[in-house]
C-alpha positions in Angstrom: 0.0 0.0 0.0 1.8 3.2 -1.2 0.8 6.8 -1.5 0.3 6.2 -5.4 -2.8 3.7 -4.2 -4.7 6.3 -2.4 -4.1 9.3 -4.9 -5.9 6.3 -7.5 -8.4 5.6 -5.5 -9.7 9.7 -4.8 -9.8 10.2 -8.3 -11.8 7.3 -8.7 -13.9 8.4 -6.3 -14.5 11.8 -7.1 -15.1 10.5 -10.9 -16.8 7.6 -10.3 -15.3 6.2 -13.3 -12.0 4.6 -14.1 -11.6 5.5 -17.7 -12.3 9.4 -16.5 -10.0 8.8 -13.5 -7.1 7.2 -15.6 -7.6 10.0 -18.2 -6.9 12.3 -15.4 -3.5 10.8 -14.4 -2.6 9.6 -17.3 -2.4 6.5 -17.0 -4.3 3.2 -18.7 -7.2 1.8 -17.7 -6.2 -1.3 -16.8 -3.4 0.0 -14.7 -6.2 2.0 -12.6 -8.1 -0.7 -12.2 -5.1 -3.4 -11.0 -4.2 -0.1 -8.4 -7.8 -0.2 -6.7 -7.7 -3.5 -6.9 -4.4 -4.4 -4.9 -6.2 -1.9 -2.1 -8.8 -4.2 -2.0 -6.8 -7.6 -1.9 -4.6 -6.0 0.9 -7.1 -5.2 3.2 -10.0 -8.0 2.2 -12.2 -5.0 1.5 -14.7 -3.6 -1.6 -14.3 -0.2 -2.5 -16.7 -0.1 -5.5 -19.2 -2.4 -6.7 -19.2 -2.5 -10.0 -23.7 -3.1 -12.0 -24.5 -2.4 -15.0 -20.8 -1.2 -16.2 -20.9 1.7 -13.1 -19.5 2.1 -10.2 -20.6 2.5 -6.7 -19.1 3.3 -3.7 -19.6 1.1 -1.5 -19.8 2.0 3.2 -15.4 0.9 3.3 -15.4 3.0 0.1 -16.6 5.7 1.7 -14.5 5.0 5.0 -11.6 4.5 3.1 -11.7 7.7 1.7 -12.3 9.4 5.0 -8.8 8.8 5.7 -6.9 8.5 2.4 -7.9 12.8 1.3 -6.2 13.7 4.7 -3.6 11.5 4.3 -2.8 12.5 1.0 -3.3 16.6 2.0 -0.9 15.7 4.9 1.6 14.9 2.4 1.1 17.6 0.1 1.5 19.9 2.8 4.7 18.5 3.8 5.5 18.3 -0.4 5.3 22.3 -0.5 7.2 22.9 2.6 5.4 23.5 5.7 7.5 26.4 6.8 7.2 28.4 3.8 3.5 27.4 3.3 2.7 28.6 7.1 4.0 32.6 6.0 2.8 32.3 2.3 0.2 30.0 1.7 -3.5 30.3 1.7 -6.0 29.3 4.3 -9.8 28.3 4.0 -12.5 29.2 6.5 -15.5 28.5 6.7 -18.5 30.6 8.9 -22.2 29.8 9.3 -24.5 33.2 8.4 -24.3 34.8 11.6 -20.5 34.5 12.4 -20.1 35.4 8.9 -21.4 38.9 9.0 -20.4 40.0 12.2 -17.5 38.1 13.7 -15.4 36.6 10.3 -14.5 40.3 8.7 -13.6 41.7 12.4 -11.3 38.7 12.6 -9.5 39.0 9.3 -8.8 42.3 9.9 -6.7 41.5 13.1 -5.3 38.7 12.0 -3.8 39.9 8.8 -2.1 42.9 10.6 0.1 39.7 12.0 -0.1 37.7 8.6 0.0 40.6 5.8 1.2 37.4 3.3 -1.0 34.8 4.5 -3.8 34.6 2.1 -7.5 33.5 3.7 -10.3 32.3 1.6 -13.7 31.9 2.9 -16.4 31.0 2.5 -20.1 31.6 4.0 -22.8 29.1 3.8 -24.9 27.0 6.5 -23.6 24.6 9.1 -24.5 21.5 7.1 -22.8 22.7 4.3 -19.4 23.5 6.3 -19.4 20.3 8.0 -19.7 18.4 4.8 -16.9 20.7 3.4 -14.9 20.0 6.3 -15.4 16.2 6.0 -14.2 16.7 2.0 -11.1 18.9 3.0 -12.5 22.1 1.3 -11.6 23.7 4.0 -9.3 24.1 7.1 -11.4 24.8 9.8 -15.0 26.5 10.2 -16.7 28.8 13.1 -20.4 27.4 13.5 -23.0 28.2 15.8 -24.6 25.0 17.8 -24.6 21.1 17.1 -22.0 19.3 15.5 -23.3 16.6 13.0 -19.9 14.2 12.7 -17.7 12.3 15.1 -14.9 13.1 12.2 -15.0 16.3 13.7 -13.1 17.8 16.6 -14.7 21.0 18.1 -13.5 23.8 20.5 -16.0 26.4 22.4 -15.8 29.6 21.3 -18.0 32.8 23.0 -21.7 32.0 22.8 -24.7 34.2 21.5 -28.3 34.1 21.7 -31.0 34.4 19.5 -33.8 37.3 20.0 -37.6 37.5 19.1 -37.9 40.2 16.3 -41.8 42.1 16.4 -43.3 44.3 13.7 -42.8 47.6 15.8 -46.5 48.1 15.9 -46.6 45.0 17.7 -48.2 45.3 21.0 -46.6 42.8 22.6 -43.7 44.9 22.2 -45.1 46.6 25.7 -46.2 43.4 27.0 -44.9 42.6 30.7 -44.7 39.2 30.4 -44.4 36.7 27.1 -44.3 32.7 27.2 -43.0 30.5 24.1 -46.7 29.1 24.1 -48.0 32.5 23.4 -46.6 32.7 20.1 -47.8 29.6 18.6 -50.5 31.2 16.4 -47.9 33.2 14.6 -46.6 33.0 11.2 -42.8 32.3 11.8 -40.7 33.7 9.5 -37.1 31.5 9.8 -34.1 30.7 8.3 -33.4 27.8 5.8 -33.4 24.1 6.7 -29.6 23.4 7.4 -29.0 26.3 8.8 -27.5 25.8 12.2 -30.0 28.5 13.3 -33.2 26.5 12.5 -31.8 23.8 14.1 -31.3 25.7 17.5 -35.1 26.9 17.4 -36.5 23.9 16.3 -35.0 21.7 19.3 -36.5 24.6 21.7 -40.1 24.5 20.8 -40.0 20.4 20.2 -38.8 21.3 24.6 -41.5 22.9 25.0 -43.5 20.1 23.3 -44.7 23.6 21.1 -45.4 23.4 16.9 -42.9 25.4 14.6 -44.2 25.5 11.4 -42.9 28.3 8.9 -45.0 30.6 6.7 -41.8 31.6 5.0 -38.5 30.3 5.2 -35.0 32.0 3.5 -31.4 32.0 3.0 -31.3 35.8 3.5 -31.5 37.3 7.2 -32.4 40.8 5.5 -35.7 39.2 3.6 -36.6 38.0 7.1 -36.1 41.7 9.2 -37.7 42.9 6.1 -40.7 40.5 6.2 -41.5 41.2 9.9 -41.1 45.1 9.3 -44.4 44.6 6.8 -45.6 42.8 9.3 -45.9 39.1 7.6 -45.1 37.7 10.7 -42.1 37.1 13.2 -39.2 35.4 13.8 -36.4 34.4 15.9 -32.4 35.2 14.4 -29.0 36.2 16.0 -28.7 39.1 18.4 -25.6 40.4 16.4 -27.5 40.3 13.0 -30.5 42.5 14.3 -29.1 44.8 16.8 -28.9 47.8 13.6 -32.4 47.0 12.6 -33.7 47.0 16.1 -31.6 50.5 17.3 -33.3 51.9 13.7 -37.1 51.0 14.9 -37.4 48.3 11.8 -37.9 46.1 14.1 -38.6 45.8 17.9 -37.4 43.2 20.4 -38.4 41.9 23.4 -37.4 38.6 25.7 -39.2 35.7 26.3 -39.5 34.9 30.1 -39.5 30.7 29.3 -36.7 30.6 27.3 -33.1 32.2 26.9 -32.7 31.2 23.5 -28.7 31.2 23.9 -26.5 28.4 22.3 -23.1 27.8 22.1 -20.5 28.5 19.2 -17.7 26.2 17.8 -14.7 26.3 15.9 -14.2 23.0 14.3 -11.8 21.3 12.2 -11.4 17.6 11.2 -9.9 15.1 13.6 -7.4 14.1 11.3 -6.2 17.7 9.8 -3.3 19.0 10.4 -3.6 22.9 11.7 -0.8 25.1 11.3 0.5 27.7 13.8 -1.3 30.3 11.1 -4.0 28.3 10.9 -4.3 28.0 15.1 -3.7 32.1 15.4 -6.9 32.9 13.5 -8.5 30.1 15.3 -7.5 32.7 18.3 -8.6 35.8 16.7 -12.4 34.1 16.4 -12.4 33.4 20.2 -11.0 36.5 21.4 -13.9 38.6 19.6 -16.4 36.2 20.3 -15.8 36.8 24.2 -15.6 40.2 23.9 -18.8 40.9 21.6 -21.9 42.3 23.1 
């Protein structure tokens, strides 16, 4: 079993086709097709079944290459030089919605006052998405709000935040002394997309409160939603950082719920097998330095 196997077998993989894959590193079929098959004889395992002239991936397939694209980024890291690549290279972030508009661009300010050659890439989406990216070695590490999905995954506690009921202004609950979860049940909720870390985190509180959450609109854009419950089309639950403009300009109000905090925690997470630079592990820093010291 040699390097060579495994870089066979993730083209394979990500081709799902050996004539593609030996096309690709130009080599013969045939030659492919002996490589993934030594893998298999030396470990008494099937990567790919192979109906109907295709190929599947079979659950060791799928193992397999859990391990064999960090193995082989390991050595390609090594390959360009770590030392070098640490001052020069590029690093890729990932950061759920929330993270991504308030604590990512504070964070690569500061840290590329420290790292002025260091390039960052990053890249916004929701937390399923990251974590799937993460699994795939798209990227180094991500910042995510609540749950992790994968025991691949290794995860440190960053700063937590909370989520805050936003009201039409007109709302007269605005005034209200006192508001329970249950009270709010024969609202139109107006939430984020499914995947989103933050639709996650409300939907495990009101299935607590044995309480319904059914949405009359549901979006990828945070601004849609503030906009939405301005107009009055309903109301809805979203990060206290991504409001707080919209609620000091009177788009929207806010007010607490007495039941229920609505606070969860935040995670930087990376995969158990990557390797994380000192660069890598000072941005890391950056993200939980702001994140305790945000309001």
């Amino acid at each position: 079993m040699t390097l060579r196997h495994m870089k066979i077998f993730l083209t394979v993989y990500q081709t799902q086709h050996m004539t593609q894959a030996a096309r690709q590193l130009c080599m013969t079929q045939p030659a492919v097709t002996r490589a993934i098959q030594e893998i298999e004889s030396y470990y008494g395992i099937r990567l790919f079944e192979r109906m109907n002239r295709r190929l599947y991936v079979t659950e060791m397939g799928n193992v397999f290459y859990s391990y064999a694209v960090h193995i082989v980024d390991s050595f390609d890291q090594m390959e360009k030089g770590l030392r070098d690549w640490d001052k020069l290279g590029l690093l890729r972030v990932g950061a759920t919605v929330a993270i991504g508009n308030s604590l990512l661009p504070q964070a690569l300010v500061q840290f590329q006052k420290t790292h002025p050659e260091l390039q960052v890439r990053s890249t916004i989406s929701n937390g399923t998405v990251l974590q799937q990216a993460l699994l795939d070695n798209e990227l180094d590490f991500a910042i995510i709000e609540g749950g992790i999905l994968h025991d691949q995954l290794d995860r440190q506690a960053i700063g937590p935040d909370r989520l805050v009921l936003i009201l039409p202004p007109d709302d007269p609950r605005v005034r209200q002394e006192h508001l329970e979860l249950k009270e709010l049940t024969g609202d139109s909720f107006l939430l984020r997309d499914r995947g989103s870390m933050g639709r996650a985190f409300l939907e495990h509180v009101f299935a607590s409160h044995d309480l319904p959450l059914t949405p009359a609109m549901e979006s990828i854009s945070t601004q849609a939603i503030i906009r939405a419950v301005h107009l009055g089309l309903g109301i809805s639950f979203l990060p206290e950082r991504l409001v707080a403009d919209a609620i000091r300009s009177g788009m929207v109000a806010a007010r607490e719920v007495d039941d229920e905090p609505f606070v969860r925690d935040n995670y930087i997470v990376w995969h158990k097998q990557k390797f994380l630079t000192d660069s890598a592990r000072a941005l890391m820093d950056c993200f939980d330095q702001l994140s305790r010291s945000s309001d």
